[in-house]
N, CA, C and O atoms as a MOPAC input file, in Angstrom:
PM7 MOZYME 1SCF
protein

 N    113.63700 1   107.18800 1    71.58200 1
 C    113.50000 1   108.53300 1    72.12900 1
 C    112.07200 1   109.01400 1    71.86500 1
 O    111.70400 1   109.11800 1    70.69500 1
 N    111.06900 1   109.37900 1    73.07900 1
 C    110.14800 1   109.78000 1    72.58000 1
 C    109.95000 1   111.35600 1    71.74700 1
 O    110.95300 1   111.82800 1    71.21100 1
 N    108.78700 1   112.03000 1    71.68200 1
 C    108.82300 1   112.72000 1    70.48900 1
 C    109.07000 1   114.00000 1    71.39400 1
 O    109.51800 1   115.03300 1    70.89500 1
 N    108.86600 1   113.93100 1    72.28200 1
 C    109.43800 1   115.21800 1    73.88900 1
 C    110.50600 1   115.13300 1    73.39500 1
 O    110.67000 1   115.85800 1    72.41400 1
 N    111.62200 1   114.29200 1    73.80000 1
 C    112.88300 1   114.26700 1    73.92200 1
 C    113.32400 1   114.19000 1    72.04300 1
 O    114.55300 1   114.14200 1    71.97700 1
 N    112.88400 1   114.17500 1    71.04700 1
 C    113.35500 1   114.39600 1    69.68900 1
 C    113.55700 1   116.11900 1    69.55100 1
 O    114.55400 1   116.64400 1    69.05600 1
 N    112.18500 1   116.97000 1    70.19500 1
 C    111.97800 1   117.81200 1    70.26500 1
 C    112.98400 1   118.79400 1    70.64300 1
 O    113.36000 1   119.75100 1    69.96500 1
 N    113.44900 1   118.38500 1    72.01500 1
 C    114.03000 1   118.93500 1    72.82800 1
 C    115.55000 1   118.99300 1    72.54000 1
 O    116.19300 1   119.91000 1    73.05200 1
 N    116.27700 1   117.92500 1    71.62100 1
 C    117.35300 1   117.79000 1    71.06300 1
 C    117.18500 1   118.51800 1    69.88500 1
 O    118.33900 1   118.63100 1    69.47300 1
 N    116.59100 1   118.97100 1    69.24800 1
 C    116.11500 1   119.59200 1    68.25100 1
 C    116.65400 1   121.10100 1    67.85200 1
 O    117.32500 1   121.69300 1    67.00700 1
 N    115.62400 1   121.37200 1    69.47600 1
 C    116.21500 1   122.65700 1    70.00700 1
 C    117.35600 1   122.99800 1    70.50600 1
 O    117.66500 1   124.15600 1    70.22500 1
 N    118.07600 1   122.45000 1    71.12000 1
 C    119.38600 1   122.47500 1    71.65000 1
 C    120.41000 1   122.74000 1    70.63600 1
 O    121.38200 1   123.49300 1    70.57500 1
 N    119.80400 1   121.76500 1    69.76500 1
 C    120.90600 1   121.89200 1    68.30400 1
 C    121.20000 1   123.36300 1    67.83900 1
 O    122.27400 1   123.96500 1    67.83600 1
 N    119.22800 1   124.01600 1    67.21800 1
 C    119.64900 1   124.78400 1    66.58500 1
 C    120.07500 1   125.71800 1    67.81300 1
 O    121.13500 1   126.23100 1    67.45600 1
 N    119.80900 1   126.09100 1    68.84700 1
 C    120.44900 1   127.30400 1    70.10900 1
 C    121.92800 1   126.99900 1    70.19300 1
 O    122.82600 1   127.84200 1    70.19100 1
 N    122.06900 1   125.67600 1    70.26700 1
 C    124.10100 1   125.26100 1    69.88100 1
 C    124.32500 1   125.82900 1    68.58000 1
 O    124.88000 1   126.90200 1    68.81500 1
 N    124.22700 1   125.72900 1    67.61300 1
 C    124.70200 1   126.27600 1    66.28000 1
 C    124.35600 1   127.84700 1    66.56200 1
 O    125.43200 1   128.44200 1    66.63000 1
 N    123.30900 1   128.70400 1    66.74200 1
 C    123.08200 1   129.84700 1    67.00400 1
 C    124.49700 1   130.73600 1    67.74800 1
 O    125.14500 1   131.71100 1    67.36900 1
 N    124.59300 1   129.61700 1    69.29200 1
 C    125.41400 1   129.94800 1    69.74800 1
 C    127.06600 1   130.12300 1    69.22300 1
 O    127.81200 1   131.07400 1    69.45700 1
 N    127.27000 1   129.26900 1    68.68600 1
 C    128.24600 1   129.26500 1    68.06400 1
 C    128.79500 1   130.52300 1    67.19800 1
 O    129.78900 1   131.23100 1    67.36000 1
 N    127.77300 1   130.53200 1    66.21900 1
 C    127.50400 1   131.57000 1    65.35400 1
 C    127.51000 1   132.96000 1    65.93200 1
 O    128.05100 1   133.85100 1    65.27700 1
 N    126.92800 1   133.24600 1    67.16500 1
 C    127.00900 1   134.18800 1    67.49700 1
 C    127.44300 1   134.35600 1    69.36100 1
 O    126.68800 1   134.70000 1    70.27000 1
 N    129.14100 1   133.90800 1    69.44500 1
 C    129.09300 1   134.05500 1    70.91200 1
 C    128.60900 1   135.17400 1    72.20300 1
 O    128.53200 1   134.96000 1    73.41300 1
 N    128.32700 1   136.42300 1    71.42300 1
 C    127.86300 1   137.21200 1    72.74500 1
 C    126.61100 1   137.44500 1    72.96600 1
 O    126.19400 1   138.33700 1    73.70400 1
 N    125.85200 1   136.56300 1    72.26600 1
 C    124.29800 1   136.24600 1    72.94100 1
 C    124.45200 1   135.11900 1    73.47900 1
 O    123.36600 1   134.80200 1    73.96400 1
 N    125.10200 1   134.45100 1    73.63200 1
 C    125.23400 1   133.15200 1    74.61100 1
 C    124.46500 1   132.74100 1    75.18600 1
 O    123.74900 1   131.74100 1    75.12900 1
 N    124.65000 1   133.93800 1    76.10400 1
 C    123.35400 1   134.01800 1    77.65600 1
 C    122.66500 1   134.19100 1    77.15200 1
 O    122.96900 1   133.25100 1    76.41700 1
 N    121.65600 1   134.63300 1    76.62400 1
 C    120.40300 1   134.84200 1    75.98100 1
 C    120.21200 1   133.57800 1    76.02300 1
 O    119.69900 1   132.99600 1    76.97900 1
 N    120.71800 1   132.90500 1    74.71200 1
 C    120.14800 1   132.35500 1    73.84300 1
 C    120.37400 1   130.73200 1    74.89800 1
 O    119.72500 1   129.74400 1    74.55700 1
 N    121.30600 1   130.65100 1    76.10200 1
 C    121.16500 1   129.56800 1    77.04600 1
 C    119.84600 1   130.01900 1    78.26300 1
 O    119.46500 1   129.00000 1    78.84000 1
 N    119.17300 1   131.18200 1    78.70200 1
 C    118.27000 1   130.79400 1    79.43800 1
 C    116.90100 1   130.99900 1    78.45300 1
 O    115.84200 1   130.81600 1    79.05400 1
 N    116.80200 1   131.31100 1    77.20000 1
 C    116.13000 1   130.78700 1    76.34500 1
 C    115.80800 1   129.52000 1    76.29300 1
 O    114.64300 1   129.22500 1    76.02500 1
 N    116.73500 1   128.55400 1    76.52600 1
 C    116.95600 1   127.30900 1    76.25800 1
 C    116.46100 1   126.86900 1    77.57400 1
 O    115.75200 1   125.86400 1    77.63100 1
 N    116.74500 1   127.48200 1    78.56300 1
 C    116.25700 1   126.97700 1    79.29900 1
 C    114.84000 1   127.38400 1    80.39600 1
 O    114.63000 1   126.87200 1    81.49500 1
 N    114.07300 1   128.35200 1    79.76700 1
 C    113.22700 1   128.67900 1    80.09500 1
 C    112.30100 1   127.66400 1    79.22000 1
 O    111.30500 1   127.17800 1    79.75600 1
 N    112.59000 1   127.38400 1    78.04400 1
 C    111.80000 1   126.58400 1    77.44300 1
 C    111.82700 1   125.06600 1    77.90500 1
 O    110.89200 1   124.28900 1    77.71200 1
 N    112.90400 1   124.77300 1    78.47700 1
 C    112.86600 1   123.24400 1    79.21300 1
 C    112.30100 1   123.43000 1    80.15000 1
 O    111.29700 1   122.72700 1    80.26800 1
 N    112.52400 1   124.19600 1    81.03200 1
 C    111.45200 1   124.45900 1    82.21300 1
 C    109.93800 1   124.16200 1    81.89700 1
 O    109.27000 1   123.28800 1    82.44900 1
 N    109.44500 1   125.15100 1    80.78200 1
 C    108.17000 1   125.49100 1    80.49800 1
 C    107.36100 1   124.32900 1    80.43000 1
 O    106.48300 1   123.95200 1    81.20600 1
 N    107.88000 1   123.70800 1    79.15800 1
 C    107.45200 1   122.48400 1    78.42100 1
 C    106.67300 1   121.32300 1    79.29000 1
 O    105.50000 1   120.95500 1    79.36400 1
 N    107.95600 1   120.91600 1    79.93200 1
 C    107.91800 1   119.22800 1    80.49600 1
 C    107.01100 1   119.76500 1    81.68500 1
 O    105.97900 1   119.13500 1    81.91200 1
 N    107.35300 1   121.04200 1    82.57700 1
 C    106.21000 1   121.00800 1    83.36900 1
 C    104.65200 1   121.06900 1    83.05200 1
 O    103.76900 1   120.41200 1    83.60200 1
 N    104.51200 1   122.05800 1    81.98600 1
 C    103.07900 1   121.73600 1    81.43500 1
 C    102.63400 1   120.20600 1    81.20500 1
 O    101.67400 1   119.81600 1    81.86900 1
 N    103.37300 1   119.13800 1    80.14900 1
 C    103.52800 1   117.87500 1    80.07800 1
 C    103.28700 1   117.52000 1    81.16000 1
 O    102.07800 1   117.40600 1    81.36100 1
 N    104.05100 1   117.23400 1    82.15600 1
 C    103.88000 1   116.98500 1    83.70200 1
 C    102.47000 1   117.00500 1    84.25400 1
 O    102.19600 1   116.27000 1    85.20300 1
 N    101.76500 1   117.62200 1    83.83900 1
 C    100.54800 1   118.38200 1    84.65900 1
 C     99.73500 1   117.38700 1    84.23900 1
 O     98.98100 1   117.08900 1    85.16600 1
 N     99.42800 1   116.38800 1    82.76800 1
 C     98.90300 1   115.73400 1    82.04800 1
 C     98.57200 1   114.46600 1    83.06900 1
 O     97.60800 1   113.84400 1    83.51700 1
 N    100.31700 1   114.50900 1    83.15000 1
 C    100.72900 1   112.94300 1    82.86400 1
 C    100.24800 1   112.61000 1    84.64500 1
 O     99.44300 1   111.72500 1    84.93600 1
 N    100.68700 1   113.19600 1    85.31600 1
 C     99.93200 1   113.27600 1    86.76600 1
 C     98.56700 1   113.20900 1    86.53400 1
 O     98.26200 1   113.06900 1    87.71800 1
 N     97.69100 1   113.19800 1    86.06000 1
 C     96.62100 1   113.56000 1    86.16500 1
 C     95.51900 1   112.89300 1    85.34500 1
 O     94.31300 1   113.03300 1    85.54400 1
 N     96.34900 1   111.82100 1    83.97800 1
 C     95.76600 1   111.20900 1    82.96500 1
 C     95.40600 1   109.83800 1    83.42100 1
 O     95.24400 1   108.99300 1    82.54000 1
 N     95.21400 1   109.39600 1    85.01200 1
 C     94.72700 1   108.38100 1    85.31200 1
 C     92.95800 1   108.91300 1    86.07600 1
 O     92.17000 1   108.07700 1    86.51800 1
 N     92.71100 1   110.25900 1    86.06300 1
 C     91.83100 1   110.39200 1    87.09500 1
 C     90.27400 1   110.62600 1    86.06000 1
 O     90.11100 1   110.88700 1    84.86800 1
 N     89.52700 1   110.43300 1    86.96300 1
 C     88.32500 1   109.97700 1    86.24100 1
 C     87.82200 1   110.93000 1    85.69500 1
 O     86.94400 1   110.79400 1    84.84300 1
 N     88.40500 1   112.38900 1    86.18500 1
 C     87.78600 1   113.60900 1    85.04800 1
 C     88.51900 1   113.93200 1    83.70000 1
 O     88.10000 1   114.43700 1    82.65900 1
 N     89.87400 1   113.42500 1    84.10800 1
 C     90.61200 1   113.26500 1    82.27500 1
 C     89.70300 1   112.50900 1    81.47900 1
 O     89.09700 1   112.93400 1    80.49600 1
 N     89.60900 1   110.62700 1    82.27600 1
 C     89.06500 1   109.83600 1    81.42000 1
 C     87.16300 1   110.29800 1    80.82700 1
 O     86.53900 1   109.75600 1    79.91500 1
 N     86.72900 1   111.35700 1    81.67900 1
 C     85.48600 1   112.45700 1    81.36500 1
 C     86.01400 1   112.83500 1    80.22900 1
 O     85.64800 1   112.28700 1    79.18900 1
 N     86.85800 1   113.72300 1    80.22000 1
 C     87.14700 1   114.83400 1    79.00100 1
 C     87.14200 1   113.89700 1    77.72300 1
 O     86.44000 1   114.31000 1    76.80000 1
 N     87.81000 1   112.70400 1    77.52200 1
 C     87.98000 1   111.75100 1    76.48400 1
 C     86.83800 1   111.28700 1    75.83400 1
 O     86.62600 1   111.45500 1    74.63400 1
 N     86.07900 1   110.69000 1    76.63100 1
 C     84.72700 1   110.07900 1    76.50400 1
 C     83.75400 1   111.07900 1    76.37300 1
 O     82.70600 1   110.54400 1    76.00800 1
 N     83.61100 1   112.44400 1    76.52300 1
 C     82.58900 1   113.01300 1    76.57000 1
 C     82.55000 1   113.43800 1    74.69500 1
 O     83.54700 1   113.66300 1    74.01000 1
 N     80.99600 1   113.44800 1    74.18500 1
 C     81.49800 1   113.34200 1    72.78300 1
 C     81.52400 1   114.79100 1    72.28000 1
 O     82.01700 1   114.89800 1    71.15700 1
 N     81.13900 1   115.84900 1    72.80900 1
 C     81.21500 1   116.99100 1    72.52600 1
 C     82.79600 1   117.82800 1    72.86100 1
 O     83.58700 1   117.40900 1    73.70700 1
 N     82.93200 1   118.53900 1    72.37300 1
 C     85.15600 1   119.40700 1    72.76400 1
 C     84.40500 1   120.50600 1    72.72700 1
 O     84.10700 1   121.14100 1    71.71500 1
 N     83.96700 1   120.83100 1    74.29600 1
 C     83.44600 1   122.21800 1    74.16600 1
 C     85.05400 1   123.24600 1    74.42000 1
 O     85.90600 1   122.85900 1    75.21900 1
 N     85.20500 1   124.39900 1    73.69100 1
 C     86.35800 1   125.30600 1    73.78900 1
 C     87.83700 1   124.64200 1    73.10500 1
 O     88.95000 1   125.16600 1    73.15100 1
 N     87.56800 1   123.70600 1    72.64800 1
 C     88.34300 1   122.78800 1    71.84900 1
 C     89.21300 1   122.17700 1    73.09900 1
 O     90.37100 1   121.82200 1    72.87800 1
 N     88.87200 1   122.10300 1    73.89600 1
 C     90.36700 1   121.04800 1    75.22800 1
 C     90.81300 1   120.04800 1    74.34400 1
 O     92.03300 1   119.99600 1    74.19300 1
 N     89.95500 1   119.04700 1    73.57400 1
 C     90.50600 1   117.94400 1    73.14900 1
 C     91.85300 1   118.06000 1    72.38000 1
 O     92.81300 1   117.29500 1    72.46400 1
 N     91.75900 1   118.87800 1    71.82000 1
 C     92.52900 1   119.64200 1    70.87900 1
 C     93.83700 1   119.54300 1    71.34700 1
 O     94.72500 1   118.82900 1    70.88200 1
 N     93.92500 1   120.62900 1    72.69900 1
 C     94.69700 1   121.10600 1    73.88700 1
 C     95.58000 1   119.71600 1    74.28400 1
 O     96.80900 1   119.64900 1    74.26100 1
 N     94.54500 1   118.49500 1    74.69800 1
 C     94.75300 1   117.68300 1    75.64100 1
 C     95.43200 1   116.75300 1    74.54900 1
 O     96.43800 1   116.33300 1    75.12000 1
 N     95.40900 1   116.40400 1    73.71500 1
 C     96.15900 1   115.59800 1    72.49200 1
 C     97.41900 1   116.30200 1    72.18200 1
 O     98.36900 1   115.58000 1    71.87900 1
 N     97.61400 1   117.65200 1    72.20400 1
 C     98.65400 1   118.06700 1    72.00900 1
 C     99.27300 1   117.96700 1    73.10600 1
 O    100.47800 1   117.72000 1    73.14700 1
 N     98.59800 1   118.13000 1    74.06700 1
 C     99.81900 1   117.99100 1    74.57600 1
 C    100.64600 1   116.29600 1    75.38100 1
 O    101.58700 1   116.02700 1    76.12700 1
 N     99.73400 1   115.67600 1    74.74900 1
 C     99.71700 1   114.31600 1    74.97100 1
 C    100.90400 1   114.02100 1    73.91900 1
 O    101.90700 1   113.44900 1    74.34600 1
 N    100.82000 1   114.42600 1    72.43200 1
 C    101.54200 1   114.56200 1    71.50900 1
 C    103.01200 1   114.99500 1    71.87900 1
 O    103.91600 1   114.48000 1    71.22000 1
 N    103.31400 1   115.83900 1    72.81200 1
 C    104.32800 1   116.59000 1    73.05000 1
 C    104.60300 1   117.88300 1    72.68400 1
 O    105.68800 1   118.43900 1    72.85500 1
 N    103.68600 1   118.33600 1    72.21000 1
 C    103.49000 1   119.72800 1    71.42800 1
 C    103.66100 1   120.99500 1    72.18800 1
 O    102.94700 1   121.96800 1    71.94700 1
 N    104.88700 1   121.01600 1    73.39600 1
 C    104.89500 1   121.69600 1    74.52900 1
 C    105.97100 1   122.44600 1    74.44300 1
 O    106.50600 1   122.67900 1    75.52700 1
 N    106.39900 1   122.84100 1    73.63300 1
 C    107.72400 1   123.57100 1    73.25900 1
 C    107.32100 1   124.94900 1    72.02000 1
 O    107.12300 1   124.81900 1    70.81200 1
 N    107.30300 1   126.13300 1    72.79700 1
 C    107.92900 1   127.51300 1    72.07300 1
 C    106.27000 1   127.75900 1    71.89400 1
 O    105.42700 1   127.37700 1    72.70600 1
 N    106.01100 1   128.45600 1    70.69400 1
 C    104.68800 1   129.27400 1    70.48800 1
 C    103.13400 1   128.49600 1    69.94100 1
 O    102.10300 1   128.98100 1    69.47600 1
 N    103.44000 1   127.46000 1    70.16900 1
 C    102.37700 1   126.90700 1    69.71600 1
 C    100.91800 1   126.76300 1    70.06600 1
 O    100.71200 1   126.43400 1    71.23400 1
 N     99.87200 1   126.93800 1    69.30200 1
 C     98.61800 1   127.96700 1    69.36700 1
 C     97.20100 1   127.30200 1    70.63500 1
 O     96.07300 1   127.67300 1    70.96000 1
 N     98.23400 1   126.04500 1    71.03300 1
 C     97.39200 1   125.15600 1    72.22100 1
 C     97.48800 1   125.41700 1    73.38800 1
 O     97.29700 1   124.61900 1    74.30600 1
 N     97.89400 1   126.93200 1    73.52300 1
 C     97.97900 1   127.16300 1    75.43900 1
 C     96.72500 1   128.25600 1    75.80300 1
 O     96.84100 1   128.68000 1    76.95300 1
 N     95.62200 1   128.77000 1    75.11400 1
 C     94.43400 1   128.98500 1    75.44400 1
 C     93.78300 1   127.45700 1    75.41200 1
 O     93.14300 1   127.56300 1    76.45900 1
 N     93.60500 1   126.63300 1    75.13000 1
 C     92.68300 1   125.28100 1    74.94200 1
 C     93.23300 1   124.53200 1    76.32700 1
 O     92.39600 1   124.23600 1    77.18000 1
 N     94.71700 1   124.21000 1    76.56200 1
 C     95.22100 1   124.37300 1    77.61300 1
 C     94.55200 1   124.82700 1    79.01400 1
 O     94.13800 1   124.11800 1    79.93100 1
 N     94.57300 1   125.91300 1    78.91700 1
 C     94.30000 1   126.88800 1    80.12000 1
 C     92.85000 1   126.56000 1    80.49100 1
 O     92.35300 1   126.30600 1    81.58900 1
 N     92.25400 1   126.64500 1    79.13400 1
 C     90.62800 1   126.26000 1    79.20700 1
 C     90.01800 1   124.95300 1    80.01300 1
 O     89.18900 1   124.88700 1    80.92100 1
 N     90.91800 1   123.73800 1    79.17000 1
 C     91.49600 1   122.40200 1    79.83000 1
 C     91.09000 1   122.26400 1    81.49800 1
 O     90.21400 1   121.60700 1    82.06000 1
 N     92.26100 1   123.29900 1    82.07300 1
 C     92.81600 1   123.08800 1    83.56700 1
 C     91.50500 1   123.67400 1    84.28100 1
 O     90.99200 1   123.21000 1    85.29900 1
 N     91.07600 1   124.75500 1    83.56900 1
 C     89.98700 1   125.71100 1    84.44900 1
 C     88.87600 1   124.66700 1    84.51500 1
 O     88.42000 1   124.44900 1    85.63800 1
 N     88.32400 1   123.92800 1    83.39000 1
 C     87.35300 1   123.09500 1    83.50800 1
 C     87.60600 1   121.33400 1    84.91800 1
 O     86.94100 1   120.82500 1    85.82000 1
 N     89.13600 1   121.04700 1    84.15200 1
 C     89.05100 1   120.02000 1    84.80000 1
 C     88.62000 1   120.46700 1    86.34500 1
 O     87.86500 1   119.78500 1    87.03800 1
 N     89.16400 1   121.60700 1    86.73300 1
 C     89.53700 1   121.96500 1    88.00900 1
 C     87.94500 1   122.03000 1    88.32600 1
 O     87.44400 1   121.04600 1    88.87000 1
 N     87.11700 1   123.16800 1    88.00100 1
 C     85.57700 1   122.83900 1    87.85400 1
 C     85.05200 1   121.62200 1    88.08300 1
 O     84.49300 1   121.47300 1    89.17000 1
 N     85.09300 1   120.63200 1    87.26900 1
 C     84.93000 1   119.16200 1    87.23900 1
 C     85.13500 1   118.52300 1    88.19400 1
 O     84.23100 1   117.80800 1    88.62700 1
 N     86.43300 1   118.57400 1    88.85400 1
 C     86.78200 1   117.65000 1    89.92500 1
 C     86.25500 1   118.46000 1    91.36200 1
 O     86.04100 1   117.89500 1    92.43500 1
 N     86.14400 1   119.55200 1    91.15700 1
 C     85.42800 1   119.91100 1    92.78500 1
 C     83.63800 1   119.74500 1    92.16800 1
 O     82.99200 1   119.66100 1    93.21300 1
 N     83.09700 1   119.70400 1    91.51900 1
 C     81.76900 1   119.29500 1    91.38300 1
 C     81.48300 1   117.51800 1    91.49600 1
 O     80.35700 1   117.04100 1    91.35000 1
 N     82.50800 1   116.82400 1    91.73000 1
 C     82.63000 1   115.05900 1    91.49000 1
 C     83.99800 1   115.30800 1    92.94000 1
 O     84.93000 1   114.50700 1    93.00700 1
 N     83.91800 1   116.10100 1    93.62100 1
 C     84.62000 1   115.88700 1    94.81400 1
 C     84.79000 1   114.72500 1    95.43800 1
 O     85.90300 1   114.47000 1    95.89800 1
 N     83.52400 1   113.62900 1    95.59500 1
 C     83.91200 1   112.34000 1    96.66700 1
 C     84.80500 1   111.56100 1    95.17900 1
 O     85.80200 1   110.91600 1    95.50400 1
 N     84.50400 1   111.60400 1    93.73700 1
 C     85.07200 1   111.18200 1    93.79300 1
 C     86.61500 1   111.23600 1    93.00400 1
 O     87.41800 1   110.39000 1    92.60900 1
 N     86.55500 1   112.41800 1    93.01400 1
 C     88.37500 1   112.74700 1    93.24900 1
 C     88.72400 1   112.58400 1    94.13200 1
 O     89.94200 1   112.41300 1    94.07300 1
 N     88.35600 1   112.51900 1    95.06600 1
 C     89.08100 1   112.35600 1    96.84800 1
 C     89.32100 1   110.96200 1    96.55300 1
 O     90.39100 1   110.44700 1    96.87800 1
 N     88.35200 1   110.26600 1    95.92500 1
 C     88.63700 1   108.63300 1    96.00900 1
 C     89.86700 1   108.52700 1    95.23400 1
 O     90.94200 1   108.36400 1    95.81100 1
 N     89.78900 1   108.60300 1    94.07200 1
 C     90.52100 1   108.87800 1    92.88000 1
 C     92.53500 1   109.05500 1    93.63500 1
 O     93.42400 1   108.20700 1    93.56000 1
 N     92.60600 1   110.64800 1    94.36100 1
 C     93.14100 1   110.89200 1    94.46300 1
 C     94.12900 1   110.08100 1    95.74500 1
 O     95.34900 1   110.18400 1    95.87100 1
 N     93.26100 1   109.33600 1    96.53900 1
 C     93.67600 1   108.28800 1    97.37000 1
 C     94.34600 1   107.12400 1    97.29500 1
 O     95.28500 1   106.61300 1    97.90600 1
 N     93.34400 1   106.69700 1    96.02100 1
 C     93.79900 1   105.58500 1    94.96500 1
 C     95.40300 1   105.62400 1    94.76700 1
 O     96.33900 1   105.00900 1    95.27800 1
 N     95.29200 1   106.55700 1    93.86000 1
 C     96.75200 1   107.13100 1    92.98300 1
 C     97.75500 1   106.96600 1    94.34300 1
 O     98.72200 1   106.21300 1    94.22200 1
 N     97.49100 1   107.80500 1    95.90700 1
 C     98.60200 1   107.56400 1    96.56200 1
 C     99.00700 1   105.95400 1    97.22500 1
 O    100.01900 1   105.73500 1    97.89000 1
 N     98.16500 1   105.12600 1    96.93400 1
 C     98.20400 1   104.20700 1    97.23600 1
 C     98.94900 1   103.41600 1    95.75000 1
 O     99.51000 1   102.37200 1    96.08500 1
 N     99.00800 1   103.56700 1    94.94200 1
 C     99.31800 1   102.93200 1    93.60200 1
 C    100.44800 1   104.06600 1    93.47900 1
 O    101.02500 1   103.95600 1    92.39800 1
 N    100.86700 1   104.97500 1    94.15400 1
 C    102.62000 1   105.09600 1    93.50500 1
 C    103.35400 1   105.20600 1    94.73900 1
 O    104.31600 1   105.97400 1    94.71100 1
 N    103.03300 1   104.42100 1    96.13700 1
 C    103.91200 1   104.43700 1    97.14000 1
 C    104.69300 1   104.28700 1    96.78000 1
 O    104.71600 1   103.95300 1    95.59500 1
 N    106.30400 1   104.45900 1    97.74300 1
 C    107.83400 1   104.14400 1    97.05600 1
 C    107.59700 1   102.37900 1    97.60800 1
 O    107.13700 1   101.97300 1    98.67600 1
 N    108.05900 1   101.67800 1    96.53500 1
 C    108.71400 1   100.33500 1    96.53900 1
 C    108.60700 1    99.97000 1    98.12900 1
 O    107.80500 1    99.51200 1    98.94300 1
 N    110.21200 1   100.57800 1    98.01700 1
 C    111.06000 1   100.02500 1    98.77300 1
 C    109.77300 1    99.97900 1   100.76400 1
 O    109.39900 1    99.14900 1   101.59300 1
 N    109.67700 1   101.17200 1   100.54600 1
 C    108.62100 1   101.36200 1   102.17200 1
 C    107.53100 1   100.11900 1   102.11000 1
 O    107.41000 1    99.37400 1   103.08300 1
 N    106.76500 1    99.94400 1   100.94100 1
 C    105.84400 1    98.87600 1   101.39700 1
 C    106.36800 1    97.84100 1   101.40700 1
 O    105.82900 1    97.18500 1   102.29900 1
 N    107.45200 1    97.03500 1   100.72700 1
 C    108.30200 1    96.15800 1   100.97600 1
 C    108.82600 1    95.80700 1   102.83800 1
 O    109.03900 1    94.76100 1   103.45200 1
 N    108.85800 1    96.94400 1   103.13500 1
 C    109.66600 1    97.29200 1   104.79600 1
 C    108.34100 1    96.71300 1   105.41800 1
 O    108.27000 1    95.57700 1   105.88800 1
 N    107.30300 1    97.60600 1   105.37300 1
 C    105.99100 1    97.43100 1   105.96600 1
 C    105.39600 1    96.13700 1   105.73500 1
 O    104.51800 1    95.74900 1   106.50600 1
 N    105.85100 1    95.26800 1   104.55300 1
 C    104.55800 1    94.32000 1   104.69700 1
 C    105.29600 1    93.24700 1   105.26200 1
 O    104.61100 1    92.47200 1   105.93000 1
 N    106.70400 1    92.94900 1   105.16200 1
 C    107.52000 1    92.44300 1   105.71800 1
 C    107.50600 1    92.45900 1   107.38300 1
 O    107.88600 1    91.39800 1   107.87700 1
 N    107.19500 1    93.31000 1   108.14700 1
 C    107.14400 1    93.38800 1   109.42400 1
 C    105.83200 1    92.73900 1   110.00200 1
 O    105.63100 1    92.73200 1   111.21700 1

């Protein structure tokens, strides 16, 4: 189980015991639960899409962490994407720059981003296609 999903059972537990303990916050304490599953994995998400393109592999290699991203970008590499934790300005900072970054290196995110659709076609279609 990775350390997302340790996390995430974690939480469930203590909001199950909570619940228990106290049945007429229920609701609360279930879209609690699930505002935070929402939250999490999509931030995560945003990474993991995105940790093949040549301005992530920038942010890594560059030897200076201006605004601390590195910080940001390890945590959340870490899984560190659940409830109040103090990495969603470094985060934010993160996205604003990459976003900066990749329209200043435009040809080659366009390349980049071409690449990627070519390297996660579905299976099964290029199978159909190369076959014909």
């Amino acid at each position: 189980m990775t350390a997302v999903g340790r996390l995430a059972s974690a939480v469930f537990a203590s909001l199950f015991i909570l619940w228990l303990a106290e049945p007429a916050r229920a609701k609360a304490l279930r879209n609690a639960f699930d505002k935070s599953m929402r939250f999490g994995p999509r931030e995560f998400s945003w990474i993991i899409f995105r940790v093949t393109n040549p301005t992530i592999r920038d942010f890594f290699m560059y030897p200076q962490n201006p605004f601390g991203v590195k910080e940001g970008l390890i945590s959340m590499l870490a899984g560190d994407v659940f409830g109040s934790t103090p990495i969603w300005g470094r985060v934010r900072m993160l996205k604003v720059l990459y976003y900066l970054v990749s329209i200043g290196n435009f040809r080659r995110t366009w390349r980049a981003w071409r690449q990627r659709r070519i390297n996660i076609r579905d299976v099964q279609t290029a199978a159909q296609g190369s076959a014909s």
